[in-house]
C-alpha positions in Angstrom: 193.2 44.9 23.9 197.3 44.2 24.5 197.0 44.3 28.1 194.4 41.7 28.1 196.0 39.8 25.1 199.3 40.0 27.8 197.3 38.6 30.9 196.0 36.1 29.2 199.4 34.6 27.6 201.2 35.0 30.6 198.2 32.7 32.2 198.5 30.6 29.0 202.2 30.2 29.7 201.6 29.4 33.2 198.8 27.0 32.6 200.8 25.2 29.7 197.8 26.1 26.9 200.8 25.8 24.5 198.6 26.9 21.5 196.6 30.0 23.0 200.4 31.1 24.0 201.7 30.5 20.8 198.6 32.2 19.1 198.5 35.3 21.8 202.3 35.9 21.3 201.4 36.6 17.4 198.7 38.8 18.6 200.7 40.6 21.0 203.5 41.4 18.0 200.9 42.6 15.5 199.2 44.8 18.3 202.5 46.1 19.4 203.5 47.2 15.8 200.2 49.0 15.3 200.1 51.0 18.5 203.8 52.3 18.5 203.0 53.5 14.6 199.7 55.1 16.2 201.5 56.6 19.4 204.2 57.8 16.8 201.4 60.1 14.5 199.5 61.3 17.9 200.6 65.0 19.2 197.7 65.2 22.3 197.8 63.1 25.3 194.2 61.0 24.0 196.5 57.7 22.9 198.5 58.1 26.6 194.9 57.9 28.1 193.6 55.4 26.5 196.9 53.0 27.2 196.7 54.0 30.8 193.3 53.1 31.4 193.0 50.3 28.7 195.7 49.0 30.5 194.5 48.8 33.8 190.9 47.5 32.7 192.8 45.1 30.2 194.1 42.8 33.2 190.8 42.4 34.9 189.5 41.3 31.6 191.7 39.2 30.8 192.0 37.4 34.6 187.9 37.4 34.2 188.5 35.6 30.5 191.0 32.8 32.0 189.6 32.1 35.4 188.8 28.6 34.3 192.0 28.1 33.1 
């Protein structure tokens, strides 16, 4: 979910969609605060995973999301 709320603010940005980058910039604080408390409590490698591979499935998502854009 960050990674694809990222791609899609940086293609806000880009495209000038002042409100979605405004709106995805909150998003992208609140996520941010919950993973490091998450990544902070986790002792196995399951959280480092699942931020590898979320992350590289995140920016197709998002891309897919925006194309239109």
């Amino acid at each position: 979910m960050s990674y694809t709320n990222l791609t899609v603010n940086y293609r806000a940005i880009a495209g000038g969609h002042i409100g979605s980058a405004m709106i995805t910039d909150a998003l992208a604080g609140a996520i941010s605060y919950f993973i490091i408390r998450r990544v902070a409590k986790d002792e196995s490698y399951a959280t480092l995973f699942g931020l590898i591979v979320g992350g590289s499935m995140a920016a197709w998502v998002g891309i897919t999301f925006t194309q239109g854009w």
